[in-house]
C-alpha positions in Angstrom: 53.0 59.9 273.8 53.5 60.4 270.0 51.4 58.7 267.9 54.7 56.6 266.4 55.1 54.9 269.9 51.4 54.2 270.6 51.7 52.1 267.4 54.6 50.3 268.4 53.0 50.0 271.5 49.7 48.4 269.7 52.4 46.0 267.6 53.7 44.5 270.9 50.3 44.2 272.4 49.7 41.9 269.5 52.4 39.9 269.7 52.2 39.3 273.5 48.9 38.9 273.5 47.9 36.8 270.2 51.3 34.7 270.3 52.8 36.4 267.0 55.4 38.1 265.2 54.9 40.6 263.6 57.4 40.8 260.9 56.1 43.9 258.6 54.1 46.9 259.1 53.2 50.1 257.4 50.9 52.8 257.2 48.0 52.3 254.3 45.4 54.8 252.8 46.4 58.4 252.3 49.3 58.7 254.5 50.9 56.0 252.8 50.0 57.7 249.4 51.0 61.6 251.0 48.0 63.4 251.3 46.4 63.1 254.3 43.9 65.6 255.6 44.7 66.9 259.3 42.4 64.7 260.8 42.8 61.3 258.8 43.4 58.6 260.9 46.5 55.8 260.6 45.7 52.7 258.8 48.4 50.1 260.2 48.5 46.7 258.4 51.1 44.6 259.3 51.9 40.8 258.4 52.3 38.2 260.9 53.6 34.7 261.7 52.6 32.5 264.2 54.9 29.1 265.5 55.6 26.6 263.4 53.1 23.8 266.0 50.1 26.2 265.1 50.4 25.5 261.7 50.2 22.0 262.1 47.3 21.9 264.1 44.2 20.0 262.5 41.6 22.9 263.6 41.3 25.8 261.7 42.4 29.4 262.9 41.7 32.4 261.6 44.4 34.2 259.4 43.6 37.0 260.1 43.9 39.6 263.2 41.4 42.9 264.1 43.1 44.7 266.2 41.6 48.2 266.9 39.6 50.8 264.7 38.3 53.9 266.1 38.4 57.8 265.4 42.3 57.3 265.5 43.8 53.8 264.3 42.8 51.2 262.4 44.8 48.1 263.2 44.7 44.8 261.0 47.1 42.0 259.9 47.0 39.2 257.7 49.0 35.5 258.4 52.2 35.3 256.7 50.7 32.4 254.9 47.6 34.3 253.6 49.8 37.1 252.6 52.1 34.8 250.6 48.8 33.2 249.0 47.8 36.5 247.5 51.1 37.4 246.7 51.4 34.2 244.2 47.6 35.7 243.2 49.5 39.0 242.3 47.5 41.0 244.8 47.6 44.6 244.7 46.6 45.4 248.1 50.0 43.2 249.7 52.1 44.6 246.7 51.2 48.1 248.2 52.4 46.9 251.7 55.3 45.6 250.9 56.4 49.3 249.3 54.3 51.8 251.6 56.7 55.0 252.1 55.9 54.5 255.8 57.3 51.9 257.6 56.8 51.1 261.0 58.4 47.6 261.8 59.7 45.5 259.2 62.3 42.4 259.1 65.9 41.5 257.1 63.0 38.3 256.0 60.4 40.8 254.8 62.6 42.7 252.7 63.0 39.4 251.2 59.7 38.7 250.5 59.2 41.8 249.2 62.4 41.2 246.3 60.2 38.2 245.3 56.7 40.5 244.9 58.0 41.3 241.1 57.9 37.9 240.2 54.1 37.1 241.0 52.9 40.4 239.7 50.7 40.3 236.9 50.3 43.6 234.5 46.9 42.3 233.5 45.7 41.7 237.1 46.9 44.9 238.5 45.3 46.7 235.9 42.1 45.7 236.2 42.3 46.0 240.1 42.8 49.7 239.8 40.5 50.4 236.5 37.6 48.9 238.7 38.7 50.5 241.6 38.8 53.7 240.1 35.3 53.1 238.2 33.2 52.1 240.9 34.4 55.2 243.0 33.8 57.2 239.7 30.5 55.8 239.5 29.5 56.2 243.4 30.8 59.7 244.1 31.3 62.0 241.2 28.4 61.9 239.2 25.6 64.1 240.7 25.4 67.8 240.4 27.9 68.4 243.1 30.6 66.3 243.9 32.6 65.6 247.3 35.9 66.6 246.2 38.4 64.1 248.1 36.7 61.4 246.1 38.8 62.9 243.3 41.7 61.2 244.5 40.2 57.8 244.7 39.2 57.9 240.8 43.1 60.2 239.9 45.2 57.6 242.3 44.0 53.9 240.7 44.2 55.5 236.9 47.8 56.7 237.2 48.7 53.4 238.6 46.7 52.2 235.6 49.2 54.0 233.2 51.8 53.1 235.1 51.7 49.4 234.7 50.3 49.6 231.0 53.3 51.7 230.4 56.0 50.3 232.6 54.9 46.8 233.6 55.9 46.7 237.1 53.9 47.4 240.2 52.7 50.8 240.5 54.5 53.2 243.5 52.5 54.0 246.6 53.3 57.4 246.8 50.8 59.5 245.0 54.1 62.1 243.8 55.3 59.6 242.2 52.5 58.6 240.2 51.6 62.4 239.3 55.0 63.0 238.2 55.5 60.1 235.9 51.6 60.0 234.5 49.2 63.1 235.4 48.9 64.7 232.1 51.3 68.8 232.4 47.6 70.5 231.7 46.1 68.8 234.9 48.9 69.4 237.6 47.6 73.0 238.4 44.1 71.7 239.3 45.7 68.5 240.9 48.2 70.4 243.1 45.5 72.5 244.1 43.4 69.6 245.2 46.1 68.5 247.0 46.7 71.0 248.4 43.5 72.2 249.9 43.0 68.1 250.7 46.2 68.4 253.3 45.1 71.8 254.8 41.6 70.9 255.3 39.8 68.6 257.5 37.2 67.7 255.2 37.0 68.5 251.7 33.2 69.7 251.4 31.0 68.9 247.9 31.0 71.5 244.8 30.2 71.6 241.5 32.6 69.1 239.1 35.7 70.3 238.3 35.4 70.2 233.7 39.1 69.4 233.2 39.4 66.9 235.4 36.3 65.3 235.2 36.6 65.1 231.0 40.0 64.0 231.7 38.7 60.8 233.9 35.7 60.1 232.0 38.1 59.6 228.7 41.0 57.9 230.5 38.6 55.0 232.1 36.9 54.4 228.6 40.9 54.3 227.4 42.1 52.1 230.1 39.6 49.6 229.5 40.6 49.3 225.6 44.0 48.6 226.4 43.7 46.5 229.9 41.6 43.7 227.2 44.8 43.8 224.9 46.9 42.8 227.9 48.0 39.2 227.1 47.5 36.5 230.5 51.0 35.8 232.1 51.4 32.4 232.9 51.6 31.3 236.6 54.7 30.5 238.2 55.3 27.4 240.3 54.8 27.8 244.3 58.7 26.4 244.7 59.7 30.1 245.6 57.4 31.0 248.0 57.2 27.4 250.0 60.5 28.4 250.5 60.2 31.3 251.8 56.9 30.0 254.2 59.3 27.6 255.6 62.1 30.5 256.1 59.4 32.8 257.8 58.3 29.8 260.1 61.5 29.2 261.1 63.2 32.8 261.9 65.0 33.0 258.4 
């Protein structure tokens, strides 16, 4: 069976068997962003709704649902209310859901939700979301003598999405071409590409000596970032009116 149907396999054992719809689902991590090694596994996320009695019910349930992680899959979900809570918090981690490059189920409602997402982001929230991200990875894994070299990637990815919303202010794309296209300096694409590259051919990217370009070229960029990301006026809030709405559409099929 190909790994495609054992998913939507998985997604209908949690519907049957947890009482749910599941109304979105993608892939996450570096399939989602395009370069996963040959052994990376599939990080399925997927958005669910229960009936509209069990949200009406005075006990409390959880919001969200562990499915599966091994060697293979890792399989989680979070309530369609939760989701639409962090989307009115401009979360980047549902923003990237909503436009992962790999679907796997999705909904004529989701695609809905997901017109709303540029309404609730916030420039200055996203920013800082990646900056940090991309800091504490910088901080953790390239700064010894030798370096594991796939955690280049998770410092390169959040500062191009960085750029991107200081330069375009929208959310960021999930595909890591994208963002190297639009932001990765012309004097860094030969060294990135190769990373790449080597990343998608090889099962696991060993430890070497830092590479000078791109390592100057990080250190500098997350010292610039930061300047600009405190220039970044706060956007003010809007109302819940839009996405009670679309709560009430999600509980009942709309």
């Amino acid at each position: 069976m190909k790994i495609q149907e054992i998913i939507q396999q998985k997604l209908s054992e949690i519907e049957e068997k947890e009482n749910v719809t599941v109304l979105h689902a993608v892939e996450s991590g570096s399939r989602a962003w395009g370069f996963a090694s040959p052994d990376s596994d599939y990080d399925v996320r997927f958005v669910y709704v229960r009936r509209e009695e069990d949200y009406l019910r005075l006990g409390k349930q959880r919001d969200v649902i562990e499915w599966q992680l091994d060697e293979t899959l890792d399989i989680n979900g979070w309530d369609l209310q939760k989701a639409l809570r962090l989307m009115y918090d401009s979360n980047p981690t549902l923003f990237e859901w909503c436009f992962s490059p790999v679907v796997y189920r999705t909904s004529a409602y989701w695609k809905t939700v997901c017109a709303a997402a540029g309404e609730y982001f916030s420039p200055k929230a996203g920013c800082y979301h990646y900056l940090n991200m991309a800091k504490h990875n910088y901080q953790a894994y390239l700064r010894g003598e030798t370096v594991r070299l796939k955690k280049y990637f998770y410092v390169l990815r959040p500062l191009l999405a960085c750029r991107w919303i200081l330069e375009r202010g929208t959310v960021p794309p999930v595909a890591f071409e994208t963002l190297r296209e639009a932001m990765l300096p012309d004097e860094l694409r030969e060294t990135v590409d190769d990373l790449v590259r080597r990343k998608m051919q090889t099962p696991e990217l060993g430890e070497e000596a830092p590479i000078p370009l791109l390592h100057d070229w990080l250190t500098r960029s997350i010292a610039e970032l930061e300047a600009k990301a405190a220039d970044i006026l706060p956007e003010k809030k809007p109302d819940w009116t839009a996405l009670d709405r679309l709560f009430l559409d999600g509980l009942r099929g709309q």
